[in-house]
C-alpha positions in Angstrom: -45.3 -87.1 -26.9 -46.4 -83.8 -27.4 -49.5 -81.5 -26.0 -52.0 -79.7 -28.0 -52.9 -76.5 -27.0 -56.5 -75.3 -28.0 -56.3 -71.7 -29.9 -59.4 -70.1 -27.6 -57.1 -70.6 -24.3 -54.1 -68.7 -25.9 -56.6 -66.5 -26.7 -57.8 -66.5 -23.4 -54.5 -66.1 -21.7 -53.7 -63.5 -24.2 -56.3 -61.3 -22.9 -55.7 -62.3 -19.4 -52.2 -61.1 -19.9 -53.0 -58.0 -21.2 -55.1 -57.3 -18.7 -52.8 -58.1 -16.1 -49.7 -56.3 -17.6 -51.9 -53.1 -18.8 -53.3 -52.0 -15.6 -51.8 -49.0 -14.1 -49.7 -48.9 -11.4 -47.6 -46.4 -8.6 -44.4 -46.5 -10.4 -46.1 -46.1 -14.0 -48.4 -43.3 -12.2 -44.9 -41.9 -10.3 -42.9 -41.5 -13.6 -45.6 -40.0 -15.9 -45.6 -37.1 -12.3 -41.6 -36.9 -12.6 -41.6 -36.4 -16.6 -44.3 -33.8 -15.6 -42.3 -31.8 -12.8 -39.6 -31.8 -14.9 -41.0 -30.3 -18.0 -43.2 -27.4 -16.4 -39.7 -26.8 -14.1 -38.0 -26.1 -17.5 -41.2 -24.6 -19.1 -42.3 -22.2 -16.1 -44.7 -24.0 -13.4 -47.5 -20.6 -14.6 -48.3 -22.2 -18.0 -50.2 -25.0 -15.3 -52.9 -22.1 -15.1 -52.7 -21.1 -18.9 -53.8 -23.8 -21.5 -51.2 -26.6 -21.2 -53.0 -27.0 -17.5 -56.0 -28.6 -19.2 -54.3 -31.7 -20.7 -52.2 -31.8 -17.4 -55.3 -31.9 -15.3 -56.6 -34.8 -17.7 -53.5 -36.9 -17.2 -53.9 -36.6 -13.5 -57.8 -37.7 -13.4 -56.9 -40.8 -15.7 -54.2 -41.6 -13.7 -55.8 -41.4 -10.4 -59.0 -43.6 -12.0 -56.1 -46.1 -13.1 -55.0 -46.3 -9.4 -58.3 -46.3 -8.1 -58.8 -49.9 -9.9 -55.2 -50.9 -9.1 -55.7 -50.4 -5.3 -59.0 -52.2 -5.7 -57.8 -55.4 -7.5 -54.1 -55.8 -6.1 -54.9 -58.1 -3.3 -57.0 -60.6 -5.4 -55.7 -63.1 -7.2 -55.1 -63.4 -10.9 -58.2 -63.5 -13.0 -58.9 -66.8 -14.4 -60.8 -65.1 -17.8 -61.0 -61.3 -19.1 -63.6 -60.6 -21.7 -62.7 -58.8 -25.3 -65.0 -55.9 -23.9 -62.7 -55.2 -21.0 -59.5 -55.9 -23.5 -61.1 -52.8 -25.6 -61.9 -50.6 -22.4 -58.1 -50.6 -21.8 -56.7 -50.1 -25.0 -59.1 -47.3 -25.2 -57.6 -45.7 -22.0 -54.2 -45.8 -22.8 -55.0 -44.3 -26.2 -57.1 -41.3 -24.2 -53.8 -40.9 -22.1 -51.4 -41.0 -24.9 -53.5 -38.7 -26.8 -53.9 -36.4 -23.6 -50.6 -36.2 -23.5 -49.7 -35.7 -27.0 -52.0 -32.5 -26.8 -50.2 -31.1 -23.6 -46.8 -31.3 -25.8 -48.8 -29.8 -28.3 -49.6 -26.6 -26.6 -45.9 -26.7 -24.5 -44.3 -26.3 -28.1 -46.5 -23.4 -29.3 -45.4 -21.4 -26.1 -41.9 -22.5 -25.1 -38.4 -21.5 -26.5 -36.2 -23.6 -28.3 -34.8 -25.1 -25.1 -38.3 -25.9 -23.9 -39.4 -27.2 -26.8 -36.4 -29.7 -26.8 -37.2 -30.9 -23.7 -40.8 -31.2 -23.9 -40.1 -33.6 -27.4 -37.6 -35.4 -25.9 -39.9 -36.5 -22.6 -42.2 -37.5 -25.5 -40.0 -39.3 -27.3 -39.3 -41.2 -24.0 -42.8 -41.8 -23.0 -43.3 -43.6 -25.9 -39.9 -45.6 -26.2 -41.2 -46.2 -22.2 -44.1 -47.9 -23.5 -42.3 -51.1 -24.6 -42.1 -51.9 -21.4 -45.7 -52.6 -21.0 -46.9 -56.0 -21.7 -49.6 -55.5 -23.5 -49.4 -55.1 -27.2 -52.7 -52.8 -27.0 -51.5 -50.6 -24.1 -48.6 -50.0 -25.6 -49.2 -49.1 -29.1 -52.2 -47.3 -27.8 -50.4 -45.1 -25.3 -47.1 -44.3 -27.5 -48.5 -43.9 -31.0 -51.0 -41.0 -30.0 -48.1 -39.3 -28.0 -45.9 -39.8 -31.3 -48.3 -39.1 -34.2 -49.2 -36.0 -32.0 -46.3 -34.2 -31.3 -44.9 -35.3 -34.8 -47.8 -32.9 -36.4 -47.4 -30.5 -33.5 -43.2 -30.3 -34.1 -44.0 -30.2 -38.2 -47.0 -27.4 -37.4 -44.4 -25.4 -35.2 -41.3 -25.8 -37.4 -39.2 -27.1 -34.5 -37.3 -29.5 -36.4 -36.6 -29.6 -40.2 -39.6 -31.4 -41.7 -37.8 -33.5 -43.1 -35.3 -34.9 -40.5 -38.7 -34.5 -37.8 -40.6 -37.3 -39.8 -37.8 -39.3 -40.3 -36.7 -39.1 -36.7 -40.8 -39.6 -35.8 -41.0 -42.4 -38.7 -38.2 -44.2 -37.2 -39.5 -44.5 -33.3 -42.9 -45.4 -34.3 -41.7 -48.4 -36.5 -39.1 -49.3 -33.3 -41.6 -49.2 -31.1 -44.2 -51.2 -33.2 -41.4 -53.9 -33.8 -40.9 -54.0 -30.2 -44.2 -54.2 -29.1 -44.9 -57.0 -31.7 -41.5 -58.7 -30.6 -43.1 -59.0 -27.2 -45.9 -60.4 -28.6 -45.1 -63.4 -29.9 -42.7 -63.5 -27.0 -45.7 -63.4 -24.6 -47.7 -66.2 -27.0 -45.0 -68.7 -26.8 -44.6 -68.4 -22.8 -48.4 -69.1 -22.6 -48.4 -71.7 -25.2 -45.4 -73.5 -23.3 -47.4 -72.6 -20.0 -50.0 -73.9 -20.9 -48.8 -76.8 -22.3 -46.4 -77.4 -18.6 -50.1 -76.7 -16.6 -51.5 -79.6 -18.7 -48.6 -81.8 -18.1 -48.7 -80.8 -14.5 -52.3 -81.7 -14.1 -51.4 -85.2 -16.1 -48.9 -85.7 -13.3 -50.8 -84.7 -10.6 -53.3 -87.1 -11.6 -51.1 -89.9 -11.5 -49.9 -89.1 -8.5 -52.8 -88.7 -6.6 -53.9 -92.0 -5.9 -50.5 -92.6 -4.2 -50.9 -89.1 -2.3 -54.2 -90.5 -1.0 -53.1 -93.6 -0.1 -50.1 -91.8 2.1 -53.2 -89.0 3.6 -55.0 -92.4 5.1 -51.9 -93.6 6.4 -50.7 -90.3 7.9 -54.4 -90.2 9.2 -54.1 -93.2 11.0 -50.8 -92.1 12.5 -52.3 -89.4 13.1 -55.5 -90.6 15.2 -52.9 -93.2 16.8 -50.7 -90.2 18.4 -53.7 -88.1 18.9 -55.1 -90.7 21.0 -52.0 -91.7 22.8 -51.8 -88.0 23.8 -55.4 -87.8 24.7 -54.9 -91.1 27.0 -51.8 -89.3 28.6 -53.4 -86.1 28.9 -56.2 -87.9 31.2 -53.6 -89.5 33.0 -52.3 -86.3 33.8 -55.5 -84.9 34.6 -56.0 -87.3 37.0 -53.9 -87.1 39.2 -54.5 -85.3 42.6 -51.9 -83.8 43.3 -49.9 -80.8 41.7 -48.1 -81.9 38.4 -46.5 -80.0 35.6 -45.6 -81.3 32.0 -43.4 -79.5 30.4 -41.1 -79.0 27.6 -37.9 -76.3 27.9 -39.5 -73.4 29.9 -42.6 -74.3 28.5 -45.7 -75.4 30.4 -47.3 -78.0 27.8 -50.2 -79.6 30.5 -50.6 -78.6 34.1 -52.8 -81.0 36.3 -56.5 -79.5 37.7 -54.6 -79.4 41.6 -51.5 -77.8 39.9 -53.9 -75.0 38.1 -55.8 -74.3 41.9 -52.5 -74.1 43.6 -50.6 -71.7 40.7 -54.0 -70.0 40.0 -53.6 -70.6 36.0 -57.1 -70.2 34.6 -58.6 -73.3 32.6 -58.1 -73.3 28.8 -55.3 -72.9 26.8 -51.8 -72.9 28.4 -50.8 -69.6 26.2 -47.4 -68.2 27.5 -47.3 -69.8 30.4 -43.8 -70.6 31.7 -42.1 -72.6 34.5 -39.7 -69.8 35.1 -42.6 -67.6 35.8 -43.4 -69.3 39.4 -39.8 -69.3 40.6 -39.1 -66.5 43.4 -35.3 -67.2 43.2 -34.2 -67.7 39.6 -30.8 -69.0 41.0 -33.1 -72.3 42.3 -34.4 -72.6 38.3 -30.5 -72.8 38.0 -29.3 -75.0 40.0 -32.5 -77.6 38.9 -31.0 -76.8 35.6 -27.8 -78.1 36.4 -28.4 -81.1 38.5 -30.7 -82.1 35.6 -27.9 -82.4 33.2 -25.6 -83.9 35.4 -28.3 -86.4 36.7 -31.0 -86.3 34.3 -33.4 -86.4 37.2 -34.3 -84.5 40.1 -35.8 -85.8 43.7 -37.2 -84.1 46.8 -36.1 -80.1 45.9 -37.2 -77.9 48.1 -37.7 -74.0 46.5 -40.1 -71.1 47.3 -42.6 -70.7 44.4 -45.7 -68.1 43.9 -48.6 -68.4 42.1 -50.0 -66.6 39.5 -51.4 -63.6 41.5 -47.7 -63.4 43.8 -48.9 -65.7 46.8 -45.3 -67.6 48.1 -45.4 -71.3 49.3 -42.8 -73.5 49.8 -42.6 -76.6 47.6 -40.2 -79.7 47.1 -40.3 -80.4 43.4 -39.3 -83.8 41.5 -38.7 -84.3 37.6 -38.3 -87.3 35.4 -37.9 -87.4 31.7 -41.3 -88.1 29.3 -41.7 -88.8 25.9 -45.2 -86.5 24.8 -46.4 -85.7 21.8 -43.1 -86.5 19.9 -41.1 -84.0 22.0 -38.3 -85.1 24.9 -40.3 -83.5 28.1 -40.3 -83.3 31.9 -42.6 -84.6 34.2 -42.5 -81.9 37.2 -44.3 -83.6 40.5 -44.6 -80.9 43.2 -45.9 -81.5 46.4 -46.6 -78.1 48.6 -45.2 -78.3 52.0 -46.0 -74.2 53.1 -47.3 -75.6 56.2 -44.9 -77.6 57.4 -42.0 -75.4 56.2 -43.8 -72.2 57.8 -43.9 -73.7 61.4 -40.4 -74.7 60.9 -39.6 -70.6 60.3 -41.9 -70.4 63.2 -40.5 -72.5 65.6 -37.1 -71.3 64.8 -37.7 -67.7 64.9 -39.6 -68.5 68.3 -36.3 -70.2 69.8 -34.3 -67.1 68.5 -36.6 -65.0 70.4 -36.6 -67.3 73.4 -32.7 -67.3 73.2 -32.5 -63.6 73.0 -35.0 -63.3 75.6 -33.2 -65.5 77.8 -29.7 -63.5 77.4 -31.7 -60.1 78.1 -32.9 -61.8 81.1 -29.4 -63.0 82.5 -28.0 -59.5 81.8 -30.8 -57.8 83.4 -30.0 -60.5 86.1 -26.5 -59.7 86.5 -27.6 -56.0 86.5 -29.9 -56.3 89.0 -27.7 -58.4 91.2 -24.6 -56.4 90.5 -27.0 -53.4 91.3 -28.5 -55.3 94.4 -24.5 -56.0 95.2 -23.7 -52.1 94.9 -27.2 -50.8 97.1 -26.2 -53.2 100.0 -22.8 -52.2 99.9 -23.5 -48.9 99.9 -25.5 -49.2 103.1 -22.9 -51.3 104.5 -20.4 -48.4 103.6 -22.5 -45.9 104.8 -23.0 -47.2 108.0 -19.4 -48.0 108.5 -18.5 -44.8 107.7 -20.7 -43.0 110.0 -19.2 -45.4 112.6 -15.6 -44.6 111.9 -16.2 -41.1 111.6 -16.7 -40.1 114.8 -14.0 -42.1 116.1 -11.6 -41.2 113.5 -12.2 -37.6 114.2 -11.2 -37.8 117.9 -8.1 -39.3 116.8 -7.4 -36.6 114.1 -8.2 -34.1 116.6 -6.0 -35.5 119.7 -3.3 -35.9 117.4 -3.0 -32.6 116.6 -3.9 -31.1 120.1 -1.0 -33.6 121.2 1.3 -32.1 118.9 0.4 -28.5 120.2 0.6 -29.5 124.0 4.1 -31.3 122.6 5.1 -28.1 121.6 4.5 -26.2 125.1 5.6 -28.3 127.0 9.1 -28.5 125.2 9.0 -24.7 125.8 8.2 -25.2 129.2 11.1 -27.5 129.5 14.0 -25.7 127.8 15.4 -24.2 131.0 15.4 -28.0 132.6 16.8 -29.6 129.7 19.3 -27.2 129.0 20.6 -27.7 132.5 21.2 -31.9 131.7 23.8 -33.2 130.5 24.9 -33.0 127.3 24.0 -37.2 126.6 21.1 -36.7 128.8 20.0 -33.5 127.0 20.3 -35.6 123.4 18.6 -38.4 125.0 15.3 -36.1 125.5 15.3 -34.1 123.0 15.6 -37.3 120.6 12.4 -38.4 122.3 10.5 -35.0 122.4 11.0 -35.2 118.4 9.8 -39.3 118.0 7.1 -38.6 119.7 6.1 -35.6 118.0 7.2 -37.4 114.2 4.8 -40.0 115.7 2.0 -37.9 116.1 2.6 -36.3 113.0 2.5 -39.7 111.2 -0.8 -40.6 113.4 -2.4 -37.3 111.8 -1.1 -37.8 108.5 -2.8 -41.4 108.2 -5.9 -40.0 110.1 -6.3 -37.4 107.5 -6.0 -40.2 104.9 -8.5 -42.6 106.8 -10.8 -39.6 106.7 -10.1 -39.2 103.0 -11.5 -43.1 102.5 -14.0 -42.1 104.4 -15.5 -39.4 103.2 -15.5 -41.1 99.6 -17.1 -43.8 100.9 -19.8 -41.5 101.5 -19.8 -39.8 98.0 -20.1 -43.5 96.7 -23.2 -44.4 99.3 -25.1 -41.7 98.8 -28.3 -41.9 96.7 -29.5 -38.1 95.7 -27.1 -35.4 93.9 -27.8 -31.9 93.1 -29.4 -30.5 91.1 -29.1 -31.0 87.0 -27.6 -28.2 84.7 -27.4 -28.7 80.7 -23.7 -29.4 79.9 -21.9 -30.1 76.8 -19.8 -32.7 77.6 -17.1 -32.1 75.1 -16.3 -29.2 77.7 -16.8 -31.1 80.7 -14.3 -33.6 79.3 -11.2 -31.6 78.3 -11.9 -29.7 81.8 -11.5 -33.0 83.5 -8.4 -33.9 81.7 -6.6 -30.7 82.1 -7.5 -30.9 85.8 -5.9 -34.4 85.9 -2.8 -33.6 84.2 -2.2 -30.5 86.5 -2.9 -32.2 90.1 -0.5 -35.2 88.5 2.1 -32.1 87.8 1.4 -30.4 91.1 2.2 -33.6 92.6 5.7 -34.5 90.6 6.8 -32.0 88.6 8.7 -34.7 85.8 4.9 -36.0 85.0 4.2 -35.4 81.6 1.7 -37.0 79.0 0.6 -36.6 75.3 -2.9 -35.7 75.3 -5.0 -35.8 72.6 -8.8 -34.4 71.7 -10.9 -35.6 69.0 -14.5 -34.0 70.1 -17.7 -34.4 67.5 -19.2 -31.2 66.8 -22.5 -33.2 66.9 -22.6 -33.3 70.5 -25.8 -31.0 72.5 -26.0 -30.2 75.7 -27.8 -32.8 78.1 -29.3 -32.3 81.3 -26.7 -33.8 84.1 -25.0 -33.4 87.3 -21.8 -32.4 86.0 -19.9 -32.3 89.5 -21.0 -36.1 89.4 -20.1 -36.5 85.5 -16.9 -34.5 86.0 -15.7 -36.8 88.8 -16.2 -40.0 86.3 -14.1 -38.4 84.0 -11.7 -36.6 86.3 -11.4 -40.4 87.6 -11.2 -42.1 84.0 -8.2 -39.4 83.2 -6.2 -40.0 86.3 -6.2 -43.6 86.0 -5.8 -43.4 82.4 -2.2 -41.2 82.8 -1.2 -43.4 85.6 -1.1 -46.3 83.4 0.4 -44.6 80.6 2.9 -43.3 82.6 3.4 -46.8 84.5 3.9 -48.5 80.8 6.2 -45.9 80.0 9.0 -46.2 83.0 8.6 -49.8 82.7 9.8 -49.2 78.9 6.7 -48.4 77.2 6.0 -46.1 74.1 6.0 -42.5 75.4 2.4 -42.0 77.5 -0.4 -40.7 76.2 -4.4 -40.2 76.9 -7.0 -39.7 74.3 -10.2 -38.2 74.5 -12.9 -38.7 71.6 -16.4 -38.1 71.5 -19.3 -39.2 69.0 -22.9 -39.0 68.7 -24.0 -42.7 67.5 -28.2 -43.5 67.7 -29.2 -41.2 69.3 -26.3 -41.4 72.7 -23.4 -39.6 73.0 -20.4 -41.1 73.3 -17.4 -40.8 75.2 -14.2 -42.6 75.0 -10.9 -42.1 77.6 -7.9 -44.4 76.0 -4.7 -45.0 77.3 -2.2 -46.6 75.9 -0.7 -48.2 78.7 -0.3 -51.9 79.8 -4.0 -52.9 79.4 -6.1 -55.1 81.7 -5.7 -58.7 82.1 -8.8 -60.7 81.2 -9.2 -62.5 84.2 -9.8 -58.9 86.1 -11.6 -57.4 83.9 -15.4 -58.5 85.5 -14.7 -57.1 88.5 -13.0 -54.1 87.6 -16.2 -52.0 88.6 -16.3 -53.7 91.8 -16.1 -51.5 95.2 -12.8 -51.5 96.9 -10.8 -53.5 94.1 -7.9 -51.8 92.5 -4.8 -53.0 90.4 -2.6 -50.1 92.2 -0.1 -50.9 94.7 -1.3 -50.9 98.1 -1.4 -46.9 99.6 -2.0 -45.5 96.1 -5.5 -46.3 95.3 -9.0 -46.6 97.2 -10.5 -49.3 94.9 -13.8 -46.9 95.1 -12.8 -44.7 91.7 -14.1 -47.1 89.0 -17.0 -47.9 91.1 -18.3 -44.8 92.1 -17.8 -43.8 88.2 -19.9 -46.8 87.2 -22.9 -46.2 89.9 -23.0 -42.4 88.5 -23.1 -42.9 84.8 -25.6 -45.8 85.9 -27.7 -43.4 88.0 -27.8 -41.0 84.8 -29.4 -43.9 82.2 -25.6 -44.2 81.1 -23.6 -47.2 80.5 -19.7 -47.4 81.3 -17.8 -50.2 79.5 -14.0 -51.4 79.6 -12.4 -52.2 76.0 -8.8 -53.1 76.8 -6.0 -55.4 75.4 -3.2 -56.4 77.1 -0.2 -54.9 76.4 -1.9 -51.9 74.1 -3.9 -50.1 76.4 -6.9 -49.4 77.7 -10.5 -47.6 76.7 -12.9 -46.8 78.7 -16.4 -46.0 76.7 -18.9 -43.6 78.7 -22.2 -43.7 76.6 -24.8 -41.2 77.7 -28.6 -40.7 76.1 -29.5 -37.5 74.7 -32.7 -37.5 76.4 -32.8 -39.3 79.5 -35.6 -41.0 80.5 -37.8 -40.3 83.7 -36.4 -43.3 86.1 -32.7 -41.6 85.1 -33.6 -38.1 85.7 -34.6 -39.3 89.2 
């Protein structure tokens, strides 16, 4: 069945259309400025000041006032009626633009050449062919006749074409562009007729149908209400509770519980942007929820350091379970604070690290004072022995070798009466004349030693050295182990040892007693090239003694290494002790290592044995920079 259309809304539409399609706009405004710029480029940009700069200026002011209306009416919607007196205002416009632009190729072709003339016809010719293109049968004849019927006179009044072929070529675009224009016409007529004939079957339709579409709003209203209130009664529930509680779906923080807002400091309102990631300190704990979630689809009693909103950190143990909300798959996030509890446990366990370390500090300073306690009471034992034996020893030292003197005289004394014995007897004597006197000899030999042990049991009981100097002990160091090698050599001329130096430049001066220092290290070198030496004839690597220093926190580090047989583990603790020594009996004191220890001791030092069997042996002297008051005593 068909639908009549009434002839007042085609009528209506018409002018609606017209209006709609006539009005100016940036791309109609931008090619009327091109056509321009290229003409007055070809005709000379100075006829813009002359008389063809009138109708110029026109075009631009009508131009602009189009614009001005198109700017103002582009963002409302399309008018629903347009009066005839609006319809005539813009046909009247485009004829004032047409003709204003008919007159500027009117005074281009009195004043151009042939060329210029060509092109200023040929942009008319286009302006008005452009026209069709406008959807508005009153526009468009309005704007393109003028510019035709115009710059047909002016071309016939200015003999640029023959007359003839001028009004024929003139005749011929008007007509096309009439025909075009009218084409679009009833074009444009039978799109509104059949719109308006689809708008009034629409609005048939829609009428049928809306009886069913309000049936289906009162439903979907009732669903609705049903799921707003199930949320609501779950969003109380949440609310509720008294405890810290977090719904959410993804990252996304959907409800948060009024003790979960005080302890995350969220303000009330709106949860806008407001993600769980956002209160995780380690993002590797969001992680590893993440995963046990898929592989359990739950989570129970996890315990991760979270902060709130403004960076406070408390410790929490966090539980999740899967929730149906609002239509979406979501979490329920139970988190129960346990700071407290978890910060006394830090507590407690740093307070047992610090009673554990305290407790080791305490049995070194123990041993230390104990060793040290050890050491003074030796020493005064030593001392006192020494002064005992001293006196004795020296009678013995010095009878001995008053005995070997009187020996001496008296075999002079006897020569005469030996000489006149017999020959057996004169053997007989004279063999015990020299084993006495080799016996003597002997006796001041191990006197001389006994005063040797002696005398550095003294050195090692004694409590005050001289006076400090300021020594670098990189030279003190390499003077000690030349001094060793040498005595070694001076003693057996086949000793030899690689020696090797590896001295920081870092190392200052420090205020010592270097006779004490240089001892230590005199001792360190000696024992050091006995061993290497020792591991050598036994069938060693060829011997060799190291010396390196280092500057390292503020001490100064010394190390003597050997690379002999090392020292057994089970010695190693009492390897600073007085009077023990791993040298053969006759060859060693036992006081060396000790003595070495109670000076670097005595100068806020610390001397340490690194050694492993087999390898050899290092012996690390560390000295402060600056020694402290109690050391410089």
């Amino acid at each position: 069945m068909g639908v009549s259309v009434a002839t007042s809304d085609i009528e209506r539409e018409l002018r609606i259309s017209d209006a709609v399609a006539g009005a100016m706009t940036p791309v109609m405004v931008f090619a009327i400025y091109a056509s321009k710029f290229v003409i007055f480029t070809q005709v000379g940009y100075e006829h813009i000041l002359g008389i063809p700069g009138i109708p110029f200026a026109l075009i631009i002011l009508l131009t602009l006032f189009g614009l001005r209306f198109h700017f103002r009416f582009r963002h409302k919607a399309r008018p629903t009626r347009v009066s005839k007196r609006r319809i005539r205002i813009l046909s009247l416009s485009a004829v004032l633009l047409g003709s204003v632009w008919g007159l500027l190729s009117l005074s281009l072709l009195s004043i151009g050449n042939t060329q210029d003339k060509m092109v200023v016809v040929a942009f008319a010719c286009m302006a008005g062919f452009a026209s069709v293109g406008i959807n508005s049968v009153p526009v468009a004849l309005g704007f393109s006749l003028p510019i035709m019927l115009i710059t047909w006179g002016s071309v016939l009044w200015f003999d640029v074409f023959n007359g003839f072929v001028a009004t024929l070529m003139f005749g011929l675009g008007s007509g096309s562009i009439i025909q075009f224009a009218l084409a679009a016409r009833e074009t444009t007529v039978a799109s509104i007729k059949l719109s308006l004939a689809n708008t009034q079957a629409l609005s048939d339709q829609l009428k049928a149908e809306e009886q069913l579409r309000l049936s289906e709003a009162k439903a979907a209203l009732a669903e609705q209400k049903r799921q707003s209130d199930a949320a609501k009664m779950q969003r109380n529930m949440i609310n509720a509770i008294s405890f810290p509680m977090v719904l959410s779906h993804g990252n996304e923080a959907l409800e948060v519980t009024p003790a979960g807002r005080e302890q995350f400091k969220i303000a009330d309102g709106p949860l806008e942007n407001v993600a769980i990631s956002d209160f995780f300190v380690n993002p590797e704990d969001q992680a590893e929820m993440i995963n046990m979630l898929e592989q359990y689809g739950k989570i129970d009693n996890f315990e991760l350091l979270m902060h709130d909103a403004e960076g406070g950190e408390f410790w929490t143990v966090a539980s999740m379970r899967p929730l149906k909300y609002d239509g979406k798959d979501c979490w329920l996030n139970s988190i129960y604070v346990i700071d407290a509890r978890k910060r006394m446990e830090q507590d407690l366990a740093a307070a047992k690290d610090a009673a554990e370390a305290t407790l080791e500090k305490l049995k070194t300073t123990q041993d230390s004072l104990v060793h040290a306690e050890k050491m003074a009471s030796l020493g005064q034992l030593t001392a006192g022995i020494a002064h005992e034996i001293k006196n004795p020893l020296n009678f013995v030292n010095n009878f001995s070798k008053l005995s070997i003197e009187m020996l001496d005289e008296l075999s002079e004394i006897l020569t005469l009466p030996l000489a006149a014995l017999e020959e057996d007897d004169k053997e007989d004597a004279e063999d015990l004349f020299q084993t006495v006197r080799d016996n003597l000899t002997k006796i001041e030999g191990h006197g001389k030693r006994a005063d040797s042990i002696i005398k550095n049991m003294l050195l090692h009981s004694r409590q005050g050295p001289g006076e400090k100097q300021k020594i670098n002990l990189n030279n003190l160091a390499e003077e000690a182990m030349n001094l060793a090698y040498h005595g070694a050599r001076a003693a057996d001329s086949t000793f030899n040892v690689e020696m090797k130096t590896d001295f920081s430049s870092d190392v200052v001066p420090i205020d010592c007693h270097p006779q004490e220092l240089q001892r230590v290290l005199l001792n360190l070198c000696s024992n050091g090239m006995y061993e290497a030496v020792k591991s050598s004839i036994a069938g060693g690597d060829e011997p060799v003694l190291s010396i390196r220093s280092v500057v390292e926190a503020g001490n100064i580090v010394v190390e003597v290494t050997d690379n002999g047989r090392g020292v057994p583990e089970d010695i190693r603790d009492k390897i600073f002790q007085p009077f023990f020594t791993t040298k053969p009996t006759g060859e060693g004191t036992g006081l060396g290592l000790s003595m070495s220890y109670d000076i670097v001791k005595q100068h806020g030092g610390e001397l340490k044995l690194e050694s492993e069997v087999g390898k050899g042996t290092t012996f690390r002297m560390t000295m402060p920079v600056n020694l402290t008051a109690e050391a410089s005593q």
